[in-house]
N, C-alpha and C positions, 0 to 999 in steps of 0.2 A: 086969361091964363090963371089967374087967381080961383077963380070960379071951379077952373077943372080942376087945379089942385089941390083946392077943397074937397071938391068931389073924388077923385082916386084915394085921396088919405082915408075919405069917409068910406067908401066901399075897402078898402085894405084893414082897416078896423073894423071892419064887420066882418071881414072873412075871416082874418084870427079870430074875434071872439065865436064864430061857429065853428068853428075848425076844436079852438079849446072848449067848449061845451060838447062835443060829439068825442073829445079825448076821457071827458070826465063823466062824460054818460056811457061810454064803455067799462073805462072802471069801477061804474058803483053797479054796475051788473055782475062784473067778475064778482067782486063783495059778497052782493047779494047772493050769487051761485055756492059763492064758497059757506055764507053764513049758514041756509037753507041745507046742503048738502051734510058740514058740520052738526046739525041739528038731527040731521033724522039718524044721521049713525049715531048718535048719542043717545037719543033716543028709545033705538031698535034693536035689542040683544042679538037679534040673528044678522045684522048689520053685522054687530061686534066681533061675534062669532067668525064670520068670514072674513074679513080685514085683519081682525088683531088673533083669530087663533091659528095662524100658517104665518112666520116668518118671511117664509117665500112669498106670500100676495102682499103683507105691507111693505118688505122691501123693495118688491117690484114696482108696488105703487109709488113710492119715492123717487126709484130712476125712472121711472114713467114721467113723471112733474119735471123733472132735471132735462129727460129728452124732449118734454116738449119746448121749453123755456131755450134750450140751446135751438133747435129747430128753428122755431116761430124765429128767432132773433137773427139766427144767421139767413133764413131763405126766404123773409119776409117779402125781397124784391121779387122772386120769381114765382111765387104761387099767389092764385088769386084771392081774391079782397073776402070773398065767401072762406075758402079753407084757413084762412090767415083770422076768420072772425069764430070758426067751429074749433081751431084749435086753442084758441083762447080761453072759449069758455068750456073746453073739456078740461085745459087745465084748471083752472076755476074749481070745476064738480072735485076731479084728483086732488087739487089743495085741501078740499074743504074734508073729505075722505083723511086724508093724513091728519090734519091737523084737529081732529076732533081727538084725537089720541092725547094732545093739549089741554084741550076746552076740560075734557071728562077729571082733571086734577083738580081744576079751582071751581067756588060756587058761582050758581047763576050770576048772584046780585056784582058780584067783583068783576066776572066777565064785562055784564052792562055796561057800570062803571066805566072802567079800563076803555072800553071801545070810543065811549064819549068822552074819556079824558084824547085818545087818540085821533077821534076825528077832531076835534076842536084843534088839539096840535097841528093836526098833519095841514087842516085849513088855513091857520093863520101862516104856518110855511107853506102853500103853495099860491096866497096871494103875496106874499112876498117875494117870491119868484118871480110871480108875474110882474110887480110894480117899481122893485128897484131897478135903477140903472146901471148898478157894480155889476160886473162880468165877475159871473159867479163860478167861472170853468178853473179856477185856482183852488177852491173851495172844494169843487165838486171832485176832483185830481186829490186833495189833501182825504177827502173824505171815503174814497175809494181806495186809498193805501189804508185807514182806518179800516175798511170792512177785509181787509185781509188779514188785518192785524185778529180783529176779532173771530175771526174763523180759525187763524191758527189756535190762539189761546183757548177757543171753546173744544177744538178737539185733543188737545192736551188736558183742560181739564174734565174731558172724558173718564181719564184715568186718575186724576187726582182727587177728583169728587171731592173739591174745594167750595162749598160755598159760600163763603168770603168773597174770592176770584172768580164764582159764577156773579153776584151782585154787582160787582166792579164791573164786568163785560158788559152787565146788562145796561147799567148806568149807559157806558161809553157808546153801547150798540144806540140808545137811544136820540145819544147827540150826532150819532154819524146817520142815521138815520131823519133827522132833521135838516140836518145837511143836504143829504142826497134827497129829501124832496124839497127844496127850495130850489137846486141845482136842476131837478130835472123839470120843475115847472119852466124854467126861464129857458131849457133847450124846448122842450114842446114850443112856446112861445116863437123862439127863433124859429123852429122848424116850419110854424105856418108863415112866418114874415121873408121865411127862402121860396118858399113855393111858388111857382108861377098861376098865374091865376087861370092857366087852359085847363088845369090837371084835370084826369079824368076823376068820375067819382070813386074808383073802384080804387086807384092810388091813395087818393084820399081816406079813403074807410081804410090801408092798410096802414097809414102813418100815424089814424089815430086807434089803430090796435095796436101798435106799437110804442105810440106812447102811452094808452092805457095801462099796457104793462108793466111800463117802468113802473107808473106811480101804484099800480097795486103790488108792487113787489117792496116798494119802501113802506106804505100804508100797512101793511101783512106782517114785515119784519119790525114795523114800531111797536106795534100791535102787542106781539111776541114778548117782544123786551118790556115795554110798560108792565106787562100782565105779569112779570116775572116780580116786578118792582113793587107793584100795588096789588095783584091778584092775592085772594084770601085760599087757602087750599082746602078741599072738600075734608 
């Protein structure tokens, strides 16, 4: 009896840790679609030209990104594991397309920087998700009333074009941003330790595009707010 309980602990710890390697090797593709895509618009005046000179194509491309993030998220149960892995990384290409409008303000060197101060951050909170045993859903609940706090105040100060109160946000966005990826490592975690071990592959590939998600979306928005904090302006 001992023997088999050794042996199921040992196979249940190997299927989480592939399960969260197949969660984090989807996300560092999004990255990567988003970094590559970011680049060549930056790059490419006639990029430019089409994205940033029509109003109407960059703000379409924004509820674009919005549509897809609400989609993917609400109907991830019923569409397959293929449509649930193309709509990922189209949003990916569309982030990376927006958010070059970002990059194109601060130099190269601050970018690099910034990115490496971020993943080293975003790493040591996502093994700490993974490793402690505090039930981090108190945290993660605290830190979610946070990202709305910050969303109001950044579109308020839209209008006051405080930046004072933009560095403050950025500060805060980047502790609530730690938060929620420490928070969403330890649900990925749970999420493969619920799973039943029949699942099909095709389940499987949607739960880890779903949670790739999450973690490119806090990864993205650290990102953001670091760059605001430490990025040098062209």
């Amino acid at each position: 009896m001992r023997n088999m309980s050794s042996m199921e602990q040992t196979r249940a710890k190997e299927y989480v840790n592939s399960f969260v390697v197949n969660v984090y090797h989807w996300m560092t593709i999004g990255l990567a679609i988003t970094g590559l895509v970011a680049y060549a618009v930056m790059t490419n005046e006639v990029f430019q030209q089409i994205i940033f000179g029509s109003r109407f194509v960059f703000f379409g491309l924004i509820i674009a990104e919005l549509g897809f993030v609400f989609y993917l998220s609400a109907r991830i149960a019923k569409i397959s594991a293929g449509a649930a892995t193309t709509l990922f990384l189209v949003y990916a290409a569309l982030n990376g397309t927006t958010l070059s409008a970002v990059l194109m303000l601060y130099t190269g060197a601050s970018i690099v920087s910034t990115f490496a101060v971020c993943a080293a951050t975003f790493g040591v909170c996502s093994v700490y998700g993974m490793v402690t045993r505090r039930d981090l859903t108190s945290i993660g609940n605290f830190m979610m009333m946070g990202l709305v706090g910050i969303i109001i105040a950044s579109v308020v100060n839209i209008f006051l074009k405080n930046s004072g109160m933009e560095m403050i946000i950025s500060y805060i966005g980047v502790l609530v941003f730690v938060g929620l990826t420490a928070y969403d490592a330890q649900k990925i975690k749970y999420m493969a330790l619920s799973q039943p071990a029949d699942l099909d592959s095709g389940t499987l590939r949607k739960g880890a595009i779903l949670g790739a998600l999450s973690l490119y979306l806090d990864f993205i928005n650290m990102f953001l707010f670091l760059l605001r904090i430490l990025g040098d302006r062209d």
